[in-house]
C-alpha positions in Angstrom: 252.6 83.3 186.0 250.7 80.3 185.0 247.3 82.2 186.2 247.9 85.6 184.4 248.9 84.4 180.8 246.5 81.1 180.7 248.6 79.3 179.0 248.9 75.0 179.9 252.4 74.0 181.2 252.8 70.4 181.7 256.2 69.4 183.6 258.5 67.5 181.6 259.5 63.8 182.1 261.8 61.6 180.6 259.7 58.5 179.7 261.7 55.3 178.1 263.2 52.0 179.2 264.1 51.3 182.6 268.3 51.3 183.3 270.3 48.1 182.4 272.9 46.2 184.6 275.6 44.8 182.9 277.5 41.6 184.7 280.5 40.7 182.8 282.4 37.5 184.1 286.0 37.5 183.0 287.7 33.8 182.5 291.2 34.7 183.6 292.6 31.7 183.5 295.9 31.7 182.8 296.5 27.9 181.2 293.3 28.7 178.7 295.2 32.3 177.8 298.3 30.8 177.0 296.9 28.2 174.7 295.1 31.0 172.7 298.1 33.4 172.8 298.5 32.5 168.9 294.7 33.9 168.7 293.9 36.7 171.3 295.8 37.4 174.0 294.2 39.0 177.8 295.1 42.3 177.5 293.7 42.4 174.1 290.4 41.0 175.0 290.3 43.5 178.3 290.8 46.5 175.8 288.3 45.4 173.6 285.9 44.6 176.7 286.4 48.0 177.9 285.2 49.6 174.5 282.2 47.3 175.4 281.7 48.4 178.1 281.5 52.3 177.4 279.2 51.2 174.8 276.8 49.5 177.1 277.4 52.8 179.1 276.4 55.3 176.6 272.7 54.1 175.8 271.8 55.5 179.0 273.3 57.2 181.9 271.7 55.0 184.6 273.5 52.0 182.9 275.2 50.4 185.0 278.5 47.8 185.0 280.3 45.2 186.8 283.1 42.8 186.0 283.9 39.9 188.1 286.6 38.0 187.0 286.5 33.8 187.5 290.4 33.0 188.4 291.5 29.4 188.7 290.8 29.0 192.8 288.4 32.1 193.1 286.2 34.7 191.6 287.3 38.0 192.0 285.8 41.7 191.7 287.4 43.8 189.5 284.9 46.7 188.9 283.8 48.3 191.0 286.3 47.3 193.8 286.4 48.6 197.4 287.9 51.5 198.3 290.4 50.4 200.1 292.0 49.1 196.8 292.2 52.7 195.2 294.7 54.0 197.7 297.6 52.7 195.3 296.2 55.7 193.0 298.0 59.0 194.1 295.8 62.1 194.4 296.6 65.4 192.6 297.1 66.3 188.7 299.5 63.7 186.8 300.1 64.4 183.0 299.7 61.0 181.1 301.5 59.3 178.5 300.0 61.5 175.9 301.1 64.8 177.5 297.2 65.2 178.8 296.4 66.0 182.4 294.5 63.9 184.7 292.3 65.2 187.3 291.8 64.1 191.1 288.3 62.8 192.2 288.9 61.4 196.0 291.0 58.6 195.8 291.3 58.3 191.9 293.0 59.9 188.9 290.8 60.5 185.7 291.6 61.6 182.6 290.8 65.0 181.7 289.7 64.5 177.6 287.9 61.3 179.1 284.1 60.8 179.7 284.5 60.3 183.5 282.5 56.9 183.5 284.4 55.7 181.1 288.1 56.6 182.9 286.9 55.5 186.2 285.9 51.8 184.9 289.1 51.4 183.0 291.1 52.3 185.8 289.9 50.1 188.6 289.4 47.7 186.4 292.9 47.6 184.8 294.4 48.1 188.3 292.2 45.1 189.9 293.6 42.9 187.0 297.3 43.7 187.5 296.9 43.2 191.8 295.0 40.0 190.5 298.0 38.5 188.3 300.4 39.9 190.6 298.9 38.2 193.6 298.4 34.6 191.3 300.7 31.9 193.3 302.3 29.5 190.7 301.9 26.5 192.4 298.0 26.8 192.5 298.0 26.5 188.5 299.8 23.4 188.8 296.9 21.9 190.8 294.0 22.6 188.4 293.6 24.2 184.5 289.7 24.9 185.3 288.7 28.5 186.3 286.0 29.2 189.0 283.0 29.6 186.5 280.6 28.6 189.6 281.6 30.6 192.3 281.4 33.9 189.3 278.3 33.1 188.4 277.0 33.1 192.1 278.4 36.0 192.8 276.9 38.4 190.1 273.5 36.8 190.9 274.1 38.3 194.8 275.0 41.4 193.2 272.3 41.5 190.6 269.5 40.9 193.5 271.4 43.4 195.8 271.2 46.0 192.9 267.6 45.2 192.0 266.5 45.5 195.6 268.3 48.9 195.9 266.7 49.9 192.9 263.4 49.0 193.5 263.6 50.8 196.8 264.8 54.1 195.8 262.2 54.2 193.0 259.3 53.5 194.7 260.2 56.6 197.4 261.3 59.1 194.5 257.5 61.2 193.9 259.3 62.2 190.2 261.1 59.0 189.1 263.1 59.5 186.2 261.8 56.3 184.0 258.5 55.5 184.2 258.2 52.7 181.7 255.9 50.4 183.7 254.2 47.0 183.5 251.4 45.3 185.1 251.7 43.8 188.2 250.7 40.6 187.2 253.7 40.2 185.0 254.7 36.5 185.4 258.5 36.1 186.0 258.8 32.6 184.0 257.0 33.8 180.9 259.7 35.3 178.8 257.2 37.4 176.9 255.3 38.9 180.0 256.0 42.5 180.0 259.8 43.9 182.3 260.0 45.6 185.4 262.1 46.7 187.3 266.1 47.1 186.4 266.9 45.2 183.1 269.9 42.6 184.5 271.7 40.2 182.4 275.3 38.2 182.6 278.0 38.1 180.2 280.2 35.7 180.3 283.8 35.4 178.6 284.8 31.9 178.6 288.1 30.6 177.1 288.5 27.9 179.4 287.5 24.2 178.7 285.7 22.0 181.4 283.6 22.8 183.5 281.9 19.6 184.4 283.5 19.4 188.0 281.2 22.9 188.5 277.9 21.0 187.3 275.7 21.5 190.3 276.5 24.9 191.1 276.2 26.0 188.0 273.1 24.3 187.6 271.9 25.8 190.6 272.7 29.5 189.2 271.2 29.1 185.7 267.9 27.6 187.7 268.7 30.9 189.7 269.0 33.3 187.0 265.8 31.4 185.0 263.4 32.6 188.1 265.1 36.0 188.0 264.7 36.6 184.7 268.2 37.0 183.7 269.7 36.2 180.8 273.2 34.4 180.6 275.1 35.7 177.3 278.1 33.5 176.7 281.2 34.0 174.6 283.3 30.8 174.0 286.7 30.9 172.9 287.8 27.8 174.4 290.4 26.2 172.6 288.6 22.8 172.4 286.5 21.8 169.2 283.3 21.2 171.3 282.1 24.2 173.5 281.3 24.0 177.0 277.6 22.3 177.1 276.9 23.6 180.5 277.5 27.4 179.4 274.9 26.2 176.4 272.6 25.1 178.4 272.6 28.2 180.3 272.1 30.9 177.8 269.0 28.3 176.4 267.7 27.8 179.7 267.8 32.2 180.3 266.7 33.2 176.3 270.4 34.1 176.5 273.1 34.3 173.0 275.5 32.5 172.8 278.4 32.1 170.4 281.5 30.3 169.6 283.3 31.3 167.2 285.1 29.0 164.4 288.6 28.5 164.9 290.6 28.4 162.0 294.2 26.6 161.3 296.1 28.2 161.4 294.9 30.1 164.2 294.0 33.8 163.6 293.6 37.2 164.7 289.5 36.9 166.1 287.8 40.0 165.5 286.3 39.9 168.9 284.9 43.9 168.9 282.6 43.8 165.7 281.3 40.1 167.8 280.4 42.3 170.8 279.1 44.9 169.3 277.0 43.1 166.9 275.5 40.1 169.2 276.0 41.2 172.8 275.6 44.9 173.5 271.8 44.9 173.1 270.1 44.9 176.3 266.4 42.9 176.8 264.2 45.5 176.1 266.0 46.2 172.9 266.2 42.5 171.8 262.2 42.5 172.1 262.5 44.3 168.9 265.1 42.7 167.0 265.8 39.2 165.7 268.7 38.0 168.0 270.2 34.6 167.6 269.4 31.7 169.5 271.9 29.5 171.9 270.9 27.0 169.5 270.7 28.7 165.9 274.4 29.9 166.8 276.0 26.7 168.0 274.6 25.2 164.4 275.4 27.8 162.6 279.1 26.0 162.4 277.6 22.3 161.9 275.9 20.1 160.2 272.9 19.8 162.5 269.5 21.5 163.2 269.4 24.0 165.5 266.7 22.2 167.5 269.5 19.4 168.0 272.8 21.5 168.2 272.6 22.4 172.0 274.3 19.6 173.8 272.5 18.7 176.5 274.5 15.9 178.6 274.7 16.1 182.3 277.7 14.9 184.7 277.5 12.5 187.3 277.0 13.6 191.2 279.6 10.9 191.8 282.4 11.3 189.8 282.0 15.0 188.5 282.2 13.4 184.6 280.2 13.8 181.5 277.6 11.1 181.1 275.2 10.4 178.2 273.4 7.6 179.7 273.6 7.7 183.2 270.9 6.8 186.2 268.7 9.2 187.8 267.8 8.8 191.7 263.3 9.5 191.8 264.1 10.8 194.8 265.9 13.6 194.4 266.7 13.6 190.4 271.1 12.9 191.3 272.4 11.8 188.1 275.3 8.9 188.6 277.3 6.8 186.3 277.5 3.2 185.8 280.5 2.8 188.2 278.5 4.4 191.5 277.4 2.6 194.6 273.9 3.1 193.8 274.1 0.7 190.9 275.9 -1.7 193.2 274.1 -1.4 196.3 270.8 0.4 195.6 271.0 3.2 197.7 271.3 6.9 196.4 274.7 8.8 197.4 272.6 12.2 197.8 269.8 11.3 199.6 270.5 7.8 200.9 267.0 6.2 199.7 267.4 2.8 198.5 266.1 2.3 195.5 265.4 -0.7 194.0 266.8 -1.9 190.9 264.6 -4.8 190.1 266.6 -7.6 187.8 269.1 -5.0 186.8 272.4 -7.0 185.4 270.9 -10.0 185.3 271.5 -11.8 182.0 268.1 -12.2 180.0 266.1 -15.1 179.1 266.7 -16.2 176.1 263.3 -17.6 174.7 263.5 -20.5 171.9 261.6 -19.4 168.8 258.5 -21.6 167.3 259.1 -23.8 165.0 257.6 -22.8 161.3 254.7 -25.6 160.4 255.0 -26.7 156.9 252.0 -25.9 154.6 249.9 -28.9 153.6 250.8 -31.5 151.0 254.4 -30.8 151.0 256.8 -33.5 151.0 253.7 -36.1 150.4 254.1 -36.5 146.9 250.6 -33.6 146.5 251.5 -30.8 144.5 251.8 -27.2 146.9 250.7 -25.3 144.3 248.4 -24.9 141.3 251.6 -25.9 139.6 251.8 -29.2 137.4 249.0 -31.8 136.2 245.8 -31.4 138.2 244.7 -34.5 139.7 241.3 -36.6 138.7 238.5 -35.8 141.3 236.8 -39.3 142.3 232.5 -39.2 140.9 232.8 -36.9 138.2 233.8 -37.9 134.4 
């Protein structure tokens, strides 16, 4: 047909952005939740999380999700989940609550006036909470108020790389890929201005618990991680504390990441935690390019009296003792930060590595030097005058 009417067809392709992954990390810890029941309570932070979500989902139908939630002794996948946790969801039509009828798709029941995205993620993910709190021994809360932040974070970067691979793969066999919003080759991955390739991955990260500092060097390790992959760390702090966590601080700094603490009032409020995620978290990287987001820093100032290029806290925590430190000592070895109560002060040799260092006259008291003595200016205390002050005297030869 083309040959006998002449007329130029050109096949149609859907240029734009590539697809954005989503990580969410859920802080389910229940001491943290019970302290902010006044404020927010779980299941209303999950139902405002899942209009989040379906937000993130509806830019783009390649968007993609994934909630992991960080328990108090272990990080936990909540969506998706394997199938072999589905089989508690009975197959065939149910009518709901509402009177509306749900529809069978394998091993799960939908919703029939829902966008099936949508149904499927609230589903698994509401039924992965419930097996999670059902399955929560009392006596391990007892033990520790802390939640896994650490092992959470490691295991959305595994996922993240997993998923990019995969991606990667199928796009570079696929003669008619759907996106093809490309960059030069020679991007470079630790400028944060060099062009984006590839599948657009960032962590959010819902945090209500206090310290972390027992988690320092895993979670160092994975903001290092997520730095060289590009990732940004987003971080939401509801902690009940005055001071947020610096860790999570330094990670959305570290990964041109937002992050945000919210004032707490007294008496505590209602937080209006949906207009918060819409507003500073649901834009993905290639959309922030375009817009002026706020900074890890210009946000944690924006409730002080400080600068934002002095609000980030950035204190470390000992390799010894697992505690905050502001003024610590660093091993040249192998940079191990340790307090003033460690071995190595004592004995000179570094707990990581085992070099000995040497201290040099460390703890010794210092010399005290005696200061010199003032010399008195001429004719003082000789009966002269110092000064041009009072009667001259005669000069001998002259007169």
């Amino acid at each position: 047909m083309n040959a006998i009417d002449g007329t130029e067809r050109q096949e149609a392709s859907s240029e734009g952005p590539p697809p954005a992954l989503l990580v969410i990390i859920l802080d389910t810890n229940p001491y943290a939740w019970t302290i902010l029941r006044e404020t927010i309570t779980l299941l209303d932070a999950v139902a405002n999380l899942q209009i989040f979500i379906n937000a993130h989902l509806a830019f783009s139908h390649a968007n993609q999700v994934a909630v992991i939630a960080s328990h108090t002794d272990r990080a936990v996948w909540l969506y998706p989940t394997p199938a072999r946790t589905r089989k508690n969801i009975s197959n065939g039509a149910v009518p709901g609550p509402d009177g509306d009828t749900s529809i069978s798709n394998g091993n799960a029941v939908y919703n029939s006036n829902k966008y099936k995205p949508f149904a499927q993620v609230e589903e698994e993910l509401m039924a992965s909470l419930r097996s999670l709190m059902s399955t929560t021994d009392p006596s391990s809360l007892e033990s520790t108020t802390s939640t896994m932040m650490a092992g959470a974070l490691s295991t959305a970067l595994c996922y993240i790389s997993k998923t990019s691979e995969a991606y990667n793969a199928t796009r570079s066999t696929d003669p008619n890929p759907s996106y093809t919003y490309d960059a030069p080759p020679t991007a470079d991955p630790n400028d944060p201005n060099s062009p984006l390739t590839g599948l657009q991955s960032r962590i959010f990260i819902f945090s209500v618990s206090t310290s972390l500092a027992t988690q320092y060097i895993p979670l160092m390790n994975g903001i290092f991680a997520a730095q060289r992959l590009r990732v940004a760390i987003d971080v939401l702090s509801l902690n009940p504390s005055t001071s947020p966590s610096a860790f999570l601080q330094q990670a959305a700094d570290a990964t041109n990441g937002i992050f945000y603490a919210p004032p707490r009032p007294n008496p505590p409020n209602p937080i209006a935690l949906l207009p918060t995620l819409l507003s500073l978290f649901v834009h993905d990287q290639t959309s922030r390019r375009a817009l002026y987001m706020p900074t890890a820093a210009a946000t944690s100032a924006s409730s002080s009296s400080s600068t934002a290029s002095t609000a980030i806290n950035f204190q470390a925590a000992c390799f010894c003792h697992r505690r905050t430190v502001t003024i610590g000592y660093v091993c040249s070895i192998c940079l191990s930060i340790f307090c003033e109560e460690c071995g190595v002060v004592r004995d000179g040799v570094c707990l990581t590595c085992g070099t000995r260092l040497r201290l040099g006259r460390y703890g010794r008291e210092p010399k005290v030097v005696a200061g010199r003595k003032k010399k008195k200016r001429g004719g003082e205390g000789e009966g002269g005058t110092a000064s041009g002050s009072g009667t001259p005297l005669a000069t001998p030869g002259l007169g």
